[in-house]
N, C-alpha and C positions, 0 to 999 in steps of 0.2 A: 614687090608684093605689098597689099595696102593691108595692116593687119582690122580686123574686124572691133566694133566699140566693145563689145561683150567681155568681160573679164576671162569667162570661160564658156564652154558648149553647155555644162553642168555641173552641178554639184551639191554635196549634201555637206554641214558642218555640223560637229557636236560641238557646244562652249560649257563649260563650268566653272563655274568661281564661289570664295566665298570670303568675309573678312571677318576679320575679330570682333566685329562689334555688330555681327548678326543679319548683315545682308549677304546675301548668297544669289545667283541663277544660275538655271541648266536652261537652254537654248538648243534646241534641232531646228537649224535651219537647210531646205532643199530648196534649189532656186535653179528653174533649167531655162535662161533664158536664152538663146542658142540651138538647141536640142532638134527641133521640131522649126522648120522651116516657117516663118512669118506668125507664130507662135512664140509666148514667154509663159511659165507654168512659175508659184511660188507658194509652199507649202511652209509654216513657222507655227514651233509649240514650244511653248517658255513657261517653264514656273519660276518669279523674281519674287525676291524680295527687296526693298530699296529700305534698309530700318532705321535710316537716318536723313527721310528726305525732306525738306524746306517747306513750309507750310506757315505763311506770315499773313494769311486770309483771303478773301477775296475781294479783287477788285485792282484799278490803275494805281491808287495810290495808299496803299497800305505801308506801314511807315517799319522801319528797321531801327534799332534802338543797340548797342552792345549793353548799355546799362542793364535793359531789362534783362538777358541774359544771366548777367552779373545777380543780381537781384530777382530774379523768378526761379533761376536752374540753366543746365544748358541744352534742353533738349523746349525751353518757350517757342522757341521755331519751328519745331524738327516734328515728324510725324513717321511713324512705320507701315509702310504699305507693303501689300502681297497681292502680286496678278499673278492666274493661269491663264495663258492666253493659244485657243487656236485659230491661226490666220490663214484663210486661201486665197488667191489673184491669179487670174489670166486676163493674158494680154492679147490680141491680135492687131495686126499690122494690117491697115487697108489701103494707104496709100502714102508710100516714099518712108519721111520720117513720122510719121501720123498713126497714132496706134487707139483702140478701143479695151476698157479697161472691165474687168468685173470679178469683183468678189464679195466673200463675207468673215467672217469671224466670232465666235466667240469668246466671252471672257468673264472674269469672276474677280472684282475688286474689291480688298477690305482694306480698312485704313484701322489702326491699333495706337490708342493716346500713346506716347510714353509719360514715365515718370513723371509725375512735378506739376506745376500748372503750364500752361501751351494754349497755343493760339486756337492749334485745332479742338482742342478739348472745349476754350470757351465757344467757339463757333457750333459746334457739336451740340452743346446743349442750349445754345441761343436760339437755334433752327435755322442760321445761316446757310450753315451744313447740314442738307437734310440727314435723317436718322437711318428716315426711309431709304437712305439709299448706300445706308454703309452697314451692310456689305451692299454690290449692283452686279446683279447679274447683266450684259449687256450682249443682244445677239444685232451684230450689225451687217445692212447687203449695203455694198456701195460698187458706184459706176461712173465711169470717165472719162479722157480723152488726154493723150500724152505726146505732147510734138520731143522729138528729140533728134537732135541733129551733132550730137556730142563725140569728136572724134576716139574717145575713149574713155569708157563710163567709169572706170573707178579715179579715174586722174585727168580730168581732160585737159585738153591744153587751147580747145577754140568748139564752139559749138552754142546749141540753145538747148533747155532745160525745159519746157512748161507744162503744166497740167492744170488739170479744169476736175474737180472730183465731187459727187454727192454724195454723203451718205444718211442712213436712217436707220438708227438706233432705236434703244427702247425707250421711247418717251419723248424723243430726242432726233433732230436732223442736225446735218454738218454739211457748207458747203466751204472749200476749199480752192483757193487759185495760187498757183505757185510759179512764177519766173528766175532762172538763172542764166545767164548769161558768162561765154566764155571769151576772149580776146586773146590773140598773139600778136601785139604790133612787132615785138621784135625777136629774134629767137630765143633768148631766155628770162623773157619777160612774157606771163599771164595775168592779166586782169580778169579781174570774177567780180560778178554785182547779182543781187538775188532781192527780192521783193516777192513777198507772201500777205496773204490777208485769206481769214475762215472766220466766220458767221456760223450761229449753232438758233436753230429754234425748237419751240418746246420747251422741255425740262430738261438740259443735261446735267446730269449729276458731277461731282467734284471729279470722280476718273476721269471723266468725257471731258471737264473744261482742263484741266491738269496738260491734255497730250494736242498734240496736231495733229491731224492725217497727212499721209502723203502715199504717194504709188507703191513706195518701196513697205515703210513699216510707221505707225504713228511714232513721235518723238515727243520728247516734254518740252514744253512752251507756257511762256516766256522766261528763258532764264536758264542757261547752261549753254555747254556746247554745242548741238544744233541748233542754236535760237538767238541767244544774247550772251556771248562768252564776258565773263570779268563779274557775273553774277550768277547767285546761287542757282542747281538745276531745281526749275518752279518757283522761280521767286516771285514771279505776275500771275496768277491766275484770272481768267474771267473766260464768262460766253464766246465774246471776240476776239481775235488777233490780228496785228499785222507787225512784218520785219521787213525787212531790209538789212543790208550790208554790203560791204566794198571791199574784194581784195587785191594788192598786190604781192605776186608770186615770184622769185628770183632766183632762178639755177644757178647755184654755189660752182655744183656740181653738175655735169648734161652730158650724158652718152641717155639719149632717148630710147626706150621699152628696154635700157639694160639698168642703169642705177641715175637716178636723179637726188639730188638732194638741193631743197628751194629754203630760201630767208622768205617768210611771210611776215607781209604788214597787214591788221586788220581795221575794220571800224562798224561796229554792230549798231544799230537801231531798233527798239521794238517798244508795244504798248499792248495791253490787254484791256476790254471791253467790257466792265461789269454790270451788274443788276441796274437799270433804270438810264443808261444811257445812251438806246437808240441804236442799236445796231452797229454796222460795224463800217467805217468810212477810214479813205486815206489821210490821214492827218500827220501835221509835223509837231502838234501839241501834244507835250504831255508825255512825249517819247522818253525814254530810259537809253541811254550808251555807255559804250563800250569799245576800246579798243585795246589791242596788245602788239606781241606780235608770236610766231612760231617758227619753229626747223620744220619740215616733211623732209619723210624719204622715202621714196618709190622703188623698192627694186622687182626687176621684171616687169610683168605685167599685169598682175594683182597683190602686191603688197604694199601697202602705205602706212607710215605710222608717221602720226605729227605730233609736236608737246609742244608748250608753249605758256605764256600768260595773258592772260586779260585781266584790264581793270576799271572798272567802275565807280559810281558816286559813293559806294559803300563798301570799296574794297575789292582784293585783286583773289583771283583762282589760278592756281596752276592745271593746264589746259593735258590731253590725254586723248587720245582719237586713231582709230583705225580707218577712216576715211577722214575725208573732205568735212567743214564743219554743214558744204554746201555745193 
């Protein structure tokens, strides 16, 4: 029996969390990809708060400094943000692994100085960061094309990843291209390689250069675990992106869809595209990396948790993940 990529036929999750120092989310996610024959339905309402996220300016090369910390307060970096976010996506299947994408979303972002002096605060009142757009309301339609050939979508172990997505915001367009690739040359060896690039025209406000779109749910970029592990989540902002990364995957442990446990080696690439520099192209200038390495453990046939380190020019993260970083 060949088991199916889907994790499940459907399902609804509630997540809540909160920590001592004032971020918290509640997350309703339903996602019936399965359910409804050549059909994927995915319904997401979140209210987050992130009250300590990284905020070093905009642009490729905005500089990190521990003095100024030292010397300004600890929160020079850090900014408090609050999204309500409601998300809809349907998918249809027209041909083999070849799917057609469409949805929209709404959302409501406000960004709150902390204490003390801070990047965002001088950006905020320099007009870097417009004014106008803190708080942003942002109602976005987007549409797109999903090849996937992935022998199983929460874990795969051989398959291809890509999508092609537009969207159009308020004030604001996003176009997005996304490749990942999966390899088995040997049986408890996976290699994984991903490469992304999104282009934004118009005006996108600070929420809209902050995140990346993708099929599944937008992510922060550049800088965190989906994007550039070994640096802070947001450490690159700008209009453009592009990533890339390289895994190697090694079953410790392999009884397959019953308990896997893999040693992961990584190595991350990325760069972001700011104000007055043309767009968004492949280039190996100017890149920011990262590499570490992780444990995953797969049991069943949807559960994964990985931990792990990365490190970078400015220092290392201990890593944290209920999926794949990719």
């Amino acid at each position: 029996m060949v088991e199916r990529p889907e994790p499940n036929l459907a399902a609804v999750n509630l997540d809540a969390g909160a920590s001592t120092r004032g971020s918290f989310a509640v997350v309703m996610d339903a996602q019936a990809p399965a359910w409804w024959e050549a059909w994927r339905a995915g319904l997401t309402l979140a209210v987050v708060r992130a009250n300590r996220l990284g905020y070093y300016g905009l642009g490729n090369d905005t500089q990190y400094s521990r003095d100024s910390v030292t010397i300004a307060g600890t929160y020079f970096y850090k900014v408090s943000r609050t999204s309500l976010v409601a998300r809809a996506t349907v998918e249809r299947r027209v041909a083999g692994p070849l799917r057609l994408l469409a949805g929209a979303s709404l959302s409501h972002t406000d960004f709150r100085a902390l204490p003390g002096p801070s990047v965002f605060r001088t950006d905020l009142a320099s007009g870097a960061v417009d004014p106008g757009t803190v708080p942003f309301t942002d109602k976005v339609v987007r549409v797109g094309v999903v090849f996937d050939t992935r022998d199983n979508e929460l874990d795969p172990h051989r398959g291809v990843m890509a999508e092609a997505l537009f969207a159009s915001g308020t004030g604001y367009t996003r176009t997005t291209v996304d490749a990942r690739v999966h390899v088995h040359p040997f049986e408890k060896l996976i290699l994984a390689g991903r490469l992304a690039a999104e282009g934004a025209g118009g005006t996108p406000p600070l929420a809209a250069q902050q995140l990346m779109e993708s099929s599944e749910r937008p992510f922060v970029a550049v800088g965190g675990y989906r994007s550039l592990r070994g640096f802070y989540d947001g450490r690159f902002v700008g209009r453009g992106k592009v990533l890339g990364g390289l895994e190697a995957r090694y079953g410790l442990v392999w009884v397959p869809s019953v308990l896997e446990l893999k040693l992961v080696a990584f190595y991350d690439a990325g760069r972001v595209f700011g104000p007055g520099e043309g767009g968004v192209r492949l280039t190996t200038t100017d890149l920011h990396r990262s590499g570490g390495g992780e444990l995953a453990l797969r049991f069943l046939r949807n559960s994964l948790v990985v931990v792990g380190y990365g490190r970078g020019s400015e220092g290392g993260q201990l890593l944290f993940g209920t999926s794949w970083s990719y």
